[in-house]
BADREN-43803 format. One record per residue (C-alpha): residue in three letters; y negated, z negated, x. Coordinates in steps of 0.001 Angstrom, whole numbers, always signed. Example, Ala and Ser with C-alpha at 12.3 -4.5 7.8 and 13.67 -1.06 7.14 Angstrom:
BEGIN
+------+---------+---------+---------+
: kedo :       Y :       Z :       X :
+------+---------+---------+---------+
:  Ala :   +4500 :   -7800 :  +12300 :
:  Ser :   +1060 :   -7140 :  +13670 :
+------+---------+---------+---------+
//
This chain:
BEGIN
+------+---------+---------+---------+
: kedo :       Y :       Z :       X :
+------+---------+---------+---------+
:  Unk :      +0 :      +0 :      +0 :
:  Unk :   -3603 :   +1100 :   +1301 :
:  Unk :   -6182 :   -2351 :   +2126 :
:  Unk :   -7792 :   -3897 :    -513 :
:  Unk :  -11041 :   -2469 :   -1158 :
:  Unk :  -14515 :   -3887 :    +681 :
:  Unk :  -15536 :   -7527 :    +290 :
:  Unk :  -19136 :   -5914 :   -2046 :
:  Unk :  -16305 :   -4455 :   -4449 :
:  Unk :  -14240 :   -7469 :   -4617 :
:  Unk :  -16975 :   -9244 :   -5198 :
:  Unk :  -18185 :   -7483 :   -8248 :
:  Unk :  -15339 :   -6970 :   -9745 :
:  Unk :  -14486 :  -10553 :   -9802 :
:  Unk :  -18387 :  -11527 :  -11433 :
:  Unk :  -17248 :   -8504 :  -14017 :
:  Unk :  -13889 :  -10298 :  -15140 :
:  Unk :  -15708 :  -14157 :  -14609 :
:  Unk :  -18450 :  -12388 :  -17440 :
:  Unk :  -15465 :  -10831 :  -19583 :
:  Unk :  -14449 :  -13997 :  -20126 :
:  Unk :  -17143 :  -15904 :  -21444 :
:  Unk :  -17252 :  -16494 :  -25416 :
:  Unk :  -19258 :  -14834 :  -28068 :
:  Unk :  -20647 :  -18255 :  -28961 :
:  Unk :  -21859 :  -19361 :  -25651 :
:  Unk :  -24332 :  -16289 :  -25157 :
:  Unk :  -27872 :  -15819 :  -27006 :
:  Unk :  -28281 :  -16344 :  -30667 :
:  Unk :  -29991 :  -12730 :  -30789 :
:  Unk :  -27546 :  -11631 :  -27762 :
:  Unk :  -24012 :  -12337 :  -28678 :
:  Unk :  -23103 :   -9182 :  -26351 :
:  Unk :  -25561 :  -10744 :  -23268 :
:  Unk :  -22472 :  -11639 :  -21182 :
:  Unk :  -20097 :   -8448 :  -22014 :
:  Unk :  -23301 :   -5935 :  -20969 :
:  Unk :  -23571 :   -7978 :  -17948 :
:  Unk :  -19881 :   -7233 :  -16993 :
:  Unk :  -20016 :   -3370 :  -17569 :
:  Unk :  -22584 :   -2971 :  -15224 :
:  Unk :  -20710 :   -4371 :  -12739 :
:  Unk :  -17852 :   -2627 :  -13878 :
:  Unk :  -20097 :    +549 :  -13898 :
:  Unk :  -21066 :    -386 :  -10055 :
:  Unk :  -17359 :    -610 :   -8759 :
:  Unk :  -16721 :   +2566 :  -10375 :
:  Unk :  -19181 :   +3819 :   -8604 :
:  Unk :  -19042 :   +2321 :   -5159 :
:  Unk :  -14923 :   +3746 :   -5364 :
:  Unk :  -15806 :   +7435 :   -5650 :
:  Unk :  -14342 :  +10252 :   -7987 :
:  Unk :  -10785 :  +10219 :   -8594 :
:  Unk :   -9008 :  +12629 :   -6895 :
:  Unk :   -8719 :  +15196 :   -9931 :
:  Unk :  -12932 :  +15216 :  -10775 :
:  Unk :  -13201 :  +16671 :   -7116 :
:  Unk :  -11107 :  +19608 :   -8595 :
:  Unk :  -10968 :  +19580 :  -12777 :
:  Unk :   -9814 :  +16343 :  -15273 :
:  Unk :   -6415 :  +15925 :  -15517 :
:  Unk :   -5156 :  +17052 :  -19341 :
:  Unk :   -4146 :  +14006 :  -21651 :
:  Unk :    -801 :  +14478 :  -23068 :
:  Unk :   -1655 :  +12526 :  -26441 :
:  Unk :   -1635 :   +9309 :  -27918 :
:  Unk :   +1607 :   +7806 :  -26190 :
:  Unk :   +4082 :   +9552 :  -24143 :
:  Unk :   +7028 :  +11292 :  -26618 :
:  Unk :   +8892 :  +12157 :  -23224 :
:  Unk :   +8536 :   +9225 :  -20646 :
:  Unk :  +10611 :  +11343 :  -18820 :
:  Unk :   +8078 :  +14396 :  -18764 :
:  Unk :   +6553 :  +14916 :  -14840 :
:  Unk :   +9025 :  +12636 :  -13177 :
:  Unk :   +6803 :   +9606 :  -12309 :
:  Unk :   +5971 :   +8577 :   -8554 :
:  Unk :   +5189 :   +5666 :   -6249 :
:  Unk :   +1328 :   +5184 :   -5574 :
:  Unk :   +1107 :   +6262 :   -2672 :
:  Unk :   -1677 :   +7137 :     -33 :
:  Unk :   -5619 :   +6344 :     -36 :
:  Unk :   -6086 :   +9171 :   -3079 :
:  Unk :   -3305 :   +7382 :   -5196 :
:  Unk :   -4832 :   +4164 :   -4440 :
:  Unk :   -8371 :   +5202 :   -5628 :
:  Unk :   -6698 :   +6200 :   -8615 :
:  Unk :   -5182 :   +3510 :   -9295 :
:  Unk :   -8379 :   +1106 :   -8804 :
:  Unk :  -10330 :   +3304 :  -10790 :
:  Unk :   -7789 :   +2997 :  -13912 :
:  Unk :   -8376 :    -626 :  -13437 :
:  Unk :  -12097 :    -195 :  -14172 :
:  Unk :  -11527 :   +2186 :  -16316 :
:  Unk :   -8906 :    -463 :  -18580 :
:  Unk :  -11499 :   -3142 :  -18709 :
:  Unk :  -14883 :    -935 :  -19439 :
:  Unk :  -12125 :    +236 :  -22351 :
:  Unk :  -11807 :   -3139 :  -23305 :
:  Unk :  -15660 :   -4134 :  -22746 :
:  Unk :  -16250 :   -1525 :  -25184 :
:  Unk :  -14433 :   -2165 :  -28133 :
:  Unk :  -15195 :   -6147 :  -27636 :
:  Unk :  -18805 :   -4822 :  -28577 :
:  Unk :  -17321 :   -2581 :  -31311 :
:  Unk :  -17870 :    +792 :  -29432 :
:  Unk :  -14596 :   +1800 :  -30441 :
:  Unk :  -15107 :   +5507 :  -29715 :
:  Unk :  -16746 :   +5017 :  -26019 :
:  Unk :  -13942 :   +2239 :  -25485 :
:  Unk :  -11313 :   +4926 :  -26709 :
:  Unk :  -11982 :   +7745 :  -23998 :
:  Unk :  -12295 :   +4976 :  -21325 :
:  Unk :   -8456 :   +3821 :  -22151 :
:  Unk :   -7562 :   +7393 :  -22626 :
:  Unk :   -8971 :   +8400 :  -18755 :
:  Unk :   -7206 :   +5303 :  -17266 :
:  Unk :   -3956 :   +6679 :  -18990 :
:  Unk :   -4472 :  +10221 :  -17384 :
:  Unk :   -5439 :   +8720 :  -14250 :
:  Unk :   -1809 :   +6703 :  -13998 :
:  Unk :    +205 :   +8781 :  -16078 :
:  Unk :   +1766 :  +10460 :  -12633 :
:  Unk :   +2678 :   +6684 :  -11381 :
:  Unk :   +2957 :   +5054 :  -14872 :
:  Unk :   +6767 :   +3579 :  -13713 :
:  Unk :   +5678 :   +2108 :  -10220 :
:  Unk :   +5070 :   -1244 :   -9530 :
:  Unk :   +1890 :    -803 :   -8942 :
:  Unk :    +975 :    +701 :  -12421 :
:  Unk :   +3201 :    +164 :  -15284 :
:  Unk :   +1721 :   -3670 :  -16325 :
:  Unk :   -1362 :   -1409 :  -16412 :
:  Unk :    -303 :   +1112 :  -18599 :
:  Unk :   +1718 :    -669 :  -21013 :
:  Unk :   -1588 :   -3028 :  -21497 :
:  Unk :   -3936 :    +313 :  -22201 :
:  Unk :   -1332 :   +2098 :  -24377 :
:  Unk :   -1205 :   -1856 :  -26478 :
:  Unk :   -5146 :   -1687 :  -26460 :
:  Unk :   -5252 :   +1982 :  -28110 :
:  Unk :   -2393 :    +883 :  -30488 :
:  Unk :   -4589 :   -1825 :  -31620 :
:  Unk :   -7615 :    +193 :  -31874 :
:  Unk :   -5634 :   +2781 :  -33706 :
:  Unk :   -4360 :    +299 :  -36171 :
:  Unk :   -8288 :    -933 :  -37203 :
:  Unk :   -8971 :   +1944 :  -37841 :
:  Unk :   -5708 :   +2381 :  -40524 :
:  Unk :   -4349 :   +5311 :  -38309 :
:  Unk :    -783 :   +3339 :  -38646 :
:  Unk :   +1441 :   +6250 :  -36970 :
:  Unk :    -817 :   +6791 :  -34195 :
:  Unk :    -923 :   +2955 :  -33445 :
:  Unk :   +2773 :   +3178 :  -33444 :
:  Unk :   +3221 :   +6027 :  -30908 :
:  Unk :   +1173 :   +3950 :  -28391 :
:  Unk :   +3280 :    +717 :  -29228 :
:  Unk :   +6261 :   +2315 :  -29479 :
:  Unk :   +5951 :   +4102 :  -26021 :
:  Unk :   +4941 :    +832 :  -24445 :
:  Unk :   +8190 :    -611 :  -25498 :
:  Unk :  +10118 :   +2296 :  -24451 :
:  Unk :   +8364 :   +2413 :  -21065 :
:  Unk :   +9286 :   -1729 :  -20979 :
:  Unk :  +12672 :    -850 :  -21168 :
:  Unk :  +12998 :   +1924 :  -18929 :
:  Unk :  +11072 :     +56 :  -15863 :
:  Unk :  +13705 :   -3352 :  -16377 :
:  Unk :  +16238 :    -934 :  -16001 :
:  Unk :  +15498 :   +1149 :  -13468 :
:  Unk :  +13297 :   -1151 :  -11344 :
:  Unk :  +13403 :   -4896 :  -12521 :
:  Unk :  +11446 :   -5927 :  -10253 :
:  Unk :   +8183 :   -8039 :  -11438 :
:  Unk :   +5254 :   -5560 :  -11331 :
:  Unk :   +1977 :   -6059 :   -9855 :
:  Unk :    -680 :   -7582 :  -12423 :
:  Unk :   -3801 :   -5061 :  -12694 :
:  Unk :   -6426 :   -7499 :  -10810 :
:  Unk :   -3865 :   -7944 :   -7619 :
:  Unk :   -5708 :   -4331 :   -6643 :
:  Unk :   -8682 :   -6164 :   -6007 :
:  Unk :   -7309 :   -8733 :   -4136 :
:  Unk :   -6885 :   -8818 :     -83 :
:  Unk :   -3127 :   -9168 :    +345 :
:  Unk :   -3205 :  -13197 :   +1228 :
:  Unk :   -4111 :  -14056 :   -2423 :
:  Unk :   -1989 :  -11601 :   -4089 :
:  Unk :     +88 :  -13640 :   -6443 :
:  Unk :   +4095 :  -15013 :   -6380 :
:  Unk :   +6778 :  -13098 :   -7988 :
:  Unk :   +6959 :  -15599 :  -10486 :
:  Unk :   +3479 :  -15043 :  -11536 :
:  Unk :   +3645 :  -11448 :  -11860 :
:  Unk :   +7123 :  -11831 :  -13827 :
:  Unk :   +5277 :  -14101 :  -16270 :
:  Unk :   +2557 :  -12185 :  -16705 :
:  Unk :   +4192 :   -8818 :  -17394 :
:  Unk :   +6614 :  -10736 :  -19411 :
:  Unk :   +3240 :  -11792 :  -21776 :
:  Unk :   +2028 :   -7704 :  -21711 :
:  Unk :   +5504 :   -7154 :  -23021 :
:  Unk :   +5096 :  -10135 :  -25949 :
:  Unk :   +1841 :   -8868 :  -27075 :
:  Unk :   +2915 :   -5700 :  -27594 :
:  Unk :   +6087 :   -7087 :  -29561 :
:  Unk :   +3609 :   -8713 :  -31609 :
:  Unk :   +1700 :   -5715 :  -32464 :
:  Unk :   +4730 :   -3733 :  -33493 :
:  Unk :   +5426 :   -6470 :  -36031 :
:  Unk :   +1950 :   -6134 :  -37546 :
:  Unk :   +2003 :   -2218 :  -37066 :
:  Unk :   +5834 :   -2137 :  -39249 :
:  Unk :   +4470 :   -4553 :  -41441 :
:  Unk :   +1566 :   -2287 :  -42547 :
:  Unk :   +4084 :    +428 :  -43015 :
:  Unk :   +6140 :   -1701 :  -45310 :
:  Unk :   +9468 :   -1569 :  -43037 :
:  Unk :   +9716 :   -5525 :  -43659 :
:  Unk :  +13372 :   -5728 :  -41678 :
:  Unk :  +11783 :   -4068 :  -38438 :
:  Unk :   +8933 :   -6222 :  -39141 :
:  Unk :  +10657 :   -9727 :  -39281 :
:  Unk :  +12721 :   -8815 :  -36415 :
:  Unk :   +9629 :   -8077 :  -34350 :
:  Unk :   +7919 :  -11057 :  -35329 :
:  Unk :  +11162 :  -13363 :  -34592 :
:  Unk :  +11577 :  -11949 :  -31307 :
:  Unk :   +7757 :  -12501 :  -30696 :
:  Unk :   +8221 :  -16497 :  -31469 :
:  Unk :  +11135 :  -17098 :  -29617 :
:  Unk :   +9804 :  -15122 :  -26700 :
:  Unk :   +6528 :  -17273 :  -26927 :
:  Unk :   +8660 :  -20266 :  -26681 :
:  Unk :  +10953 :  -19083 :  -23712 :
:  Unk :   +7405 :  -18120 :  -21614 :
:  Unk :   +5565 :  -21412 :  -22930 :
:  Unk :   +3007 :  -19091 :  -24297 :
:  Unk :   +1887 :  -20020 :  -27657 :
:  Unk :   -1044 :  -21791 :  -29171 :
:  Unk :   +1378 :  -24645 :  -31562 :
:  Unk :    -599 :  -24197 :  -34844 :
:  Unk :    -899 :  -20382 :  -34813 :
:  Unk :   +2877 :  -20329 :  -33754 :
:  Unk :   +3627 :  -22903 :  -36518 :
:  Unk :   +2100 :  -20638 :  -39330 :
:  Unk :   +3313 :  -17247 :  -38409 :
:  Unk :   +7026 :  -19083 :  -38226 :
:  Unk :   +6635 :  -20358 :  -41643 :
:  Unk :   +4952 :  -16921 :  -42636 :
:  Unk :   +8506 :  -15352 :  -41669 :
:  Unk :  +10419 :  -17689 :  -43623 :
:  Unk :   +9154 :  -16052 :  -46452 :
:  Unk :  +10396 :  -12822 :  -45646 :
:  Unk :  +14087 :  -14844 :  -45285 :
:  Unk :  +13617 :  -16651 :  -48793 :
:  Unk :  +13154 :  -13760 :  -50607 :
:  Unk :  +16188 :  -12197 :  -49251 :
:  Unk :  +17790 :  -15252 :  -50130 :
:  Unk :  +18707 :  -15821 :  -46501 :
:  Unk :  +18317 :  -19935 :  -46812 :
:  Unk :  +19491 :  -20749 :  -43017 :
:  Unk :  +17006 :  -18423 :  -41389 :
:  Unk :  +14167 :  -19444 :  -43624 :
:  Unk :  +15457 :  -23289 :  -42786 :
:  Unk :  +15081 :  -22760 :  -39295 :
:  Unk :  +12050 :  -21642 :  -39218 :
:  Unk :  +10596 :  -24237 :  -41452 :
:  Unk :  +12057 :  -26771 :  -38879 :
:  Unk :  +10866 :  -25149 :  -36110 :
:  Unk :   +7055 :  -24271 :  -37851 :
:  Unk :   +7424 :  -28415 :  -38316 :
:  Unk :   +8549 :  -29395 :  -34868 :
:  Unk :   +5864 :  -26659 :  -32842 :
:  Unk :   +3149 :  -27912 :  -35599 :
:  Unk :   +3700 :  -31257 :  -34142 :
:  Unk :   +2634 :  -30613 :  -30631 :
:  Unk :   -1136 :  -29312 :  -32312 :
:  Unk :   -3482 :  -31073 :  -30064 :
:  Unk :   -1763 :  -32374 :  -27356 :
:  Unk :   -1153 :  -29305 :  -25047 :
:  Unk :   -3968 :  -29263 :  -22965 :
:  Unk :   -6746 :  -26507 :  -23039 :
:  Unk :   -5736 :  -23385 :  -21265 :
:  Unk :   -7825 :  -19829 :  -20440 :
:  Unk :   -6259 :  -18382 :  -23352 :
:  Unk :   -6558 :  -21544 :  -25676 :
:  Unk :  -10300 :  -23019 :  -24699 :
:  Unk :  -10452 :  -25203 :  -27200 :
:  Unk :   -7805 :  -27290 :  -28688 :
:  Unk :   -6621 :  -26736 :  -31875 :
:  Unk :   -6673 :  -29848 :  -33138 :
:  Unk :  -10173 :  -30483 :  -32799 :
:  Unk :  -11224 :  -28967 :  -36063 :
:  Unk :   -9289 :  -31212 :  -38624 :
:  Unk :  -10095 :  -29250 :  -41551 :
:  Unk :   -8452 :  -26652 :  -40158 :
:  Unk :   -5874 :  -28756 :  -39046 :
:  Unk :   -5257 :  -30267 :  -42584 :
:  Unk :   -5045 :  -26562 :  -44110 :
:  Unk :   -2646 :  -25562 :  -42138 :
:  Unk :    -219 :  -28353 :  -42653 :
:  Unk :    -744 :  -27900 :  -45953 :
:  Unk :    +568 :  -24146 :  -46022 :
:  Unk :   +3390 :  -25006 :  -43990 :
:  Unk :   +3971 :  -27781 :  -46953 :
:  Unk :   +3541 :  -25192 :  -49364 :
:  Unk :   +6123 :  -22738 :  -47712 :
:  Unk :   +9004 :  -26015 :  -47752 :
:  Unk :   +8215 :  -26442 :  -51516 :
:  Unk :   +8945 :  -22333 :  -51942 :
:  Unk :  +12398 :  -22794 :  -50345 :
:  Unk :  +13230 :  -25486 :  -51969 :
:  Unk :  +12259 :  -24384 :  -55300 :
:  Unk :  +14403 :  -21014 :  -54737 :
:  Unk :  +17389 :  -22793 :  -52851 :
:  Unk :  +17738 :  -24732 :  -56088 :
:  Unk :  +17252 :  -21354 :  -58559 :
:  Unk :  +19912 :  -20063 :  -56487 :
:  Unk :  +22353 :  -22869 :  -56587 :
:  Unk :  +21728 :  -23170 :  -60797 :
:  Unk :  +22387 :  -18944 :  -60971 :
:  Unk :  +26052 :  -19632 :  -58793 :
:  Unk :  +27090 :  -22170 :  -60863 :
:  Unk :  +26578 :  -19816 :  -63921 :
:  Unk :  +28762 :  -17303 :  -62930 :
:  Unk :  +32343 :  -16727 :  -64158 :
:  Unk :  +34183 :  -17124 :  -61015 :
:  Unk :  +38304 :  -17598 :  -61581 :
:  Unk :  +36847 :  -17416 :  -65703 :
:  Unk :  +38125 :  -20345 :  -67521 :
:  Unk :  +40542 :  -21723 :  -65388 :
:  Unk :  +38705 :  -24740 :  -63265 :
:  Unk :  +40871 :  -24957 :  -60951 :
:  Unk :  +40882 :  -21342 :  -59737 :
:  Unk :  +37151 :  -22020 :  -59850 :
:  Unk :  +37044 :  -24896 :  -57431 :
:  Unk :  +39431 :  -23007 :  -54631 :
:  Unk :  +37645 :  -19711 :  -55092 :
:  Unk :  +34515 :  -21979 :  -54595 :
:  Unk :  +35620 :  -23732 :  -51834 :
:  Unk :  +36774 :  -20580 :  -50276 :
:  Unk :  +33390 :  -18907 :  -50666 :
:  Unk :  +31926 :  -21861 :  -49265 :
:  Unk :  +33935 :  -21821 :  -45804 :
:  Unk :  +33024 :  -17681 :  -45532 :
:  Unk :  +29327 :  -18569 :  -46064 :
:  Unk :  +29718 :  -21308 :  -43582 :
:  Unk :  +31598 :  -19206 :  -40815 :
:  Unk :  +28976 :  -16383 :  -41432 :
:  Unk :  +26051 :  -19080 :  -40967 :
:  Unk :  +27448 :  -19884 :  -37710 :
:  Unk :  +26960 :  -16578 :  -36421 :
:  Unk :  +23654 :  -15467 :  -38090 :
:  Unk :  +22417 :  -19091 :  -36457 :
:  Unk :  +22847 :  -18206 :  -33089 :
:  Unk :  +20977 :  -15397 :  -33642 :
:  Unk :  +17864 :  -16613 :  -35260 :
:  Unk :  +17755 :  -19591 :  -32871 :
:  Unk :  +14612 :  -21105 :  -31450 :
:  Unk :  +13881 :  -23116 :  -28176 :
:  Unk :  +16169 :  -24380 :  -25950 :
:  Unk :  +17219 :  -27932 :  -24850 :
:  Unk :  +15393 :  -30845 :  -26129 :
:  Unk :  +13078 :  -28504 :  -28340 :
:  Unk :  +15947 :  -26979 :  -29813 :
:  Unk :  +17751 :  -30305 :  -30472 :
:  Unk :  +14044 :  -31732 :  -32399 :
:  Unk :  +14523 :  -27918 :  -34635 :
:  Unk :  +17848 :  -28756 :  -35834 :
:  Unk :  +17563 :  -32784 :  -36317 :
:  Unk :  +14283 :  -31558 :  -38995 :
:  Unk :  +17054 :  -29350 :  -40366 :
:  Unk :  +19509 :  -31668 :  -40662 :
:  Unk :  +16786 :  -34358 :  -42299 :
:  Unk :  +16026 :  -31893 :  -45028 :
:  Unk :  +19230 :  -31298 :  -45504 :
:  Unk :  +20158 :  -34347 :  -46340 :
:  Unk :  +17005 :  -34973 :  -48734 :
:  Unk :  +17805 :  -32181 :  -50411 :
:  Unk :  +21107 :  -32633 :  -51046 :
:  Unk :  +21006 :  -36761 :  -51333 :
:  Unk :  +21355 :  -38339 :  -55187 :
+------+---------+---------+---------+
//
């Protein structure tokens, strides 16, 4: 890999990120956008002080289209050499003026800016030194697609982030470089560990938006399965904020109670319970500033729709039960009734089993809290 760039372009592009990051709320009244300007000139400066890419000294590379149908299309390449390198930094810059852009709602400006950092990669897109990069502009334009109610265009950028996921565990597997490491002299470039958690979080997000994206399009099976593999990767990565987890857990019990799927929707009750717990007490991070359990309004509403979402199972788990025992199993004859009941019961149970250890969250001690709330309601359910 060439050097890191010069100490002047380090050193802006760090301010640019340090302004990225500061909140709506702590700028101007009349300036809410003070701090995200202040970043895109800086941006604008790095761009600037790295040159043209290699392709503007000749003629701009063509975009293939929102996503990429053929991953295997132009067989990607290592980023190699001081032209690849520029390239590669300049995507950078172009990723987060992208991302400036549509933060001020310039959607169409922060649009072409994502698009040129796609062209500029495409060639290395499943490199080391690039794919973190790319799946994190294609999630951007996804998301950006999807405001703007263009559903099937959102999903070809999602969708071919996923697919380009996939291909780079299996044919590399080894943890990428993060985006800001190319501004970074090579003595504070971060562990393996780091970049493995970090491009493991690129890869949740863009889980996550797939589940919102299939929900919109009314495929609720894809959709639940998205959002349960979103939760229970949260929970592997210790990435989650515990009330936001805790509601969109109880949100997908829903989905399970209406398909009458009483286990699922039980688990994640107890585990929307047990996360909802820990609301206030994990300290404040980058992505969590503030904790959630300072606002206690909010706190109280929330607890209340995860109350609301118990009552709901309940209320159906009983329907249910009252509809079985109305049905004509073995006719008259009680006896035939009680072993084809009992019979039923040990299929349901043995299928349970099985549908449990997929739908399982947390491991360890957080797993063991899930299924002793299970095993409480249980009982009060089924008690007198």
């Amino acid at each position: 890999m060439a050097n890191a760039p010069g100490p002047e372009i380090r050193e802006k592009f760090q301010a640019a990120l340090a302004l990225s990051r500061v909140e709506l709320h702590k700028n101007p009244e009349k300036e809410p956008y003070k701090s995200k300007y202040g970043a895109r000139a800086l941006l604008e400066e790095v761009r600037a002080l790295l040159g043209p890419a290699p392709e503007d000294e000749d003629e701009p590379a063509a975009d293939d289209g929102p996503g990429d149908q053929a991953l295997g299309a132009g067989e990607p390449r290592e980023a190699e050499g001081p032209g690849a390198q520029r390239a590669l930094r300049l995507a950078v810059v172009e990723f987060h003026l992208g991302v400036n852009h549509i933060d001020t709602e310039e959607l169409s400006a922060g649009e072409e800016h994502l698009v040129r950092c796609l062209s500029l990669l495409r060639p290395y897109r499943l490199s080391l030194g690039c794919v973190s990069l790319y799946i994190q502009a294609q999630n951007n334009l996804g998301i950006l697609w999807s405001e703007r109610e263009e559903i099937e265009t959102a999903r070809t950028y999602l969708e071919s982030s996923e697919a380009l996921y996939s291909q780079y565990m299996k044919e590399i597997g080894s943890p990428p470089l993060d985006p800001t490491e190319h501004f970074l002299p090579e003595e504070e470039k971060l562990t393996e560990q780091e970049r493995s958690k970090r491009f493991e979080k690129v890869y949740t997000h863009n889980l996550y938006y797939l589940a919102q994206v299939y929900q919109h399009m009314e495929m609720f099976e894809k959709a639940a399965h998205y959002c349960h593999s979103t939760l229970k990767r949260q929970l592997e990565h210790n990435a989650y904020h515990p009330m936001e987890w805790a509601i969109n857990a109880a949100t997908l019990s829903q989905f399970y109670i209406n398909k009458l799927c009483f286990m699922e929707a039980r688990h994640c009750l107890s585990a929307a319970n047990v996360i909802f717990g820990q609301t206030g007490k994990i300290p404040a991070t980058e992505d969590t500033p503030e904790v959630e359990g300072d606002v206690p309004e909010l706190y109280h509403q929330r607890k209340g729709e995860i109350a609301r979402c118990w009552i709901k199972y309940c209320l159906t788990l009983m329907q249910n039960a009252q509809l079985s025992m109305q049905d004509n199993i073995g006719e008259l004859d009680l006896d035939k009734q009680s072993e084809l009941r009992a019979l039923r019961k040990k299929e349901l149970d043995e299928e349970e089993s099985v549908r449990k250890r997929a739908v399982q969250f947390g491991t360890g001690e957080l797993c063991d809290a899930i299924s002793a709330v299970e095993e409480k309601n249980c009982a009060c359910l089924f008690s007198g």
